[in-house]
N, C-alpha and C positions, 0 to 999 in steps of 0.2 A: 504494500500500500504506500502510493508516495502522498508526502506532504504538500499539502497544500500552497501554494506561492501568495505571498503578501504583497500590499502595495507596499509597506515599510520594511526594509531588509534589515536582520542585527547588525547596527553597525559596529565597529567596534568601540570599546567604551577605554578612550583614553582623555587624559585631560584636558580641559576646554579649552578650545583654542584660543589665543591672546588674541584681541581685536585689536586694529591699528598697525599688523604686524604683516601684513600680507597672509597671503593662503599659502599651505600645505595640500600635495597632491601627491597620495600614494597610491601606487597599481596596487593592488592586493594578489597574491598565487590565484589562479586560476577563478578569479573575482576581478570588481569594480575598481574602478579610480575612487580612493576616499578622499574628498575637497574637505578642510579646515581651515577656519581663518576669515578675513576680509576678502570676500569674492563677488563680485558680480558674475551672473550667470546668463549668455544673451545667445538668442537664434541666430543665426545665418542674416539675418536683417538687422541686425542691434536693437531686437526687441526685448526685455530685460522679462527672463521669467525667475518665478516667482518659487526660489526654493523651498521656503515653508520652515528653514532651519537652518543651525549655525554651520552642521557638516553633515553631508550628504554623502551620495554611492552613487557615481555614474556609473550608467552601462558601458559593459567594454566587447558581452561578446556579441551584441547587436539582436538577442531575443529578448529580450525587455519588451511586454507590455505599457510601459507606464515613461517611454523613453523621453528624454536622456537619461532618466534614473534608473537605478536596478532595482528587481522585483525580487533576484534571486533565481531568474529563468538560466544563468549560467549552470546552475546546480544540476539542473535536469537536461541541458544541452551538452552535457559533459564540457564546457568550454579548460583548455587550458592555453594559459602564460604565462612567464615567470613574472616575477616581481620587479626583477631588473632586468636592462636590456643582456643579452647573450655576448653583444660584442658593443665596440665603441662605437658612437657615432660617427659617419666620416669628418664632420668638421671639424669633433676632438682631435683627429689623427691630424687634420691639416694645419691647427692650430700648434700641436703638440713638435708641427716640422718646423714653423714658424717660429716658433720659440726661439728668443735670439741666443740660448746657451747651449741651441739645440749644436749638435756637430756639425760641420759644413761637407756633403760630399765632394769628396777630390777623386772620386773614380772614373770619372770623366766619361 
């Protein structure tokens, strides 16, 4: 028998986020983005919707009911992702050549 999916998903219960400090954005393992913090939240239009609370769970694996929030529908979609990216982003790489300590190639 599966559980029922809610419109409010547990989110996790860590401490209130400071206001004034900007947002925190964490992917969670094969789960939502949890938003904390000072956020504005806006459509494709810069139409400001209306989160209902300090931090929230966007959806990540795109069967969400109730999107852009999570319902919990990853649970039952088997969705997986990690938490962090697997590999670096290319601009870190490009950034990280640019470095001016970085070595200079002389292999011509």
């Amino acid at each position: 028998m599966s559980r029922p999916l809610t419109d409010e998903p547990d989110l996790p219960e860590d401490d209130a986020p400071a206001r004034g400090n900007g947002a925190t954005i964490t992917p969670y393992r094969d789960g939502p983005l949890i938003v904390r913090g000072d956020f504005r939240l806006l459509d494709q239009d810069g139409g400001q919707i209306d989160p209902g609370r300090d931090t929230i769970a966007l959806c990540r694996c795109g069967k969400s009911g109730i999107k852009p929030f999570c319902d919990g529908s990853h649970k039952r979609a088997g969705f997986s992702a990690p938490s962090a990216p697997s590999r670096p982003r290319p601009v870190q790489t490009i950034r990280e050549l640019l470095r001016p300590d970085a070595e200079a190639d002389t292999t011509g």
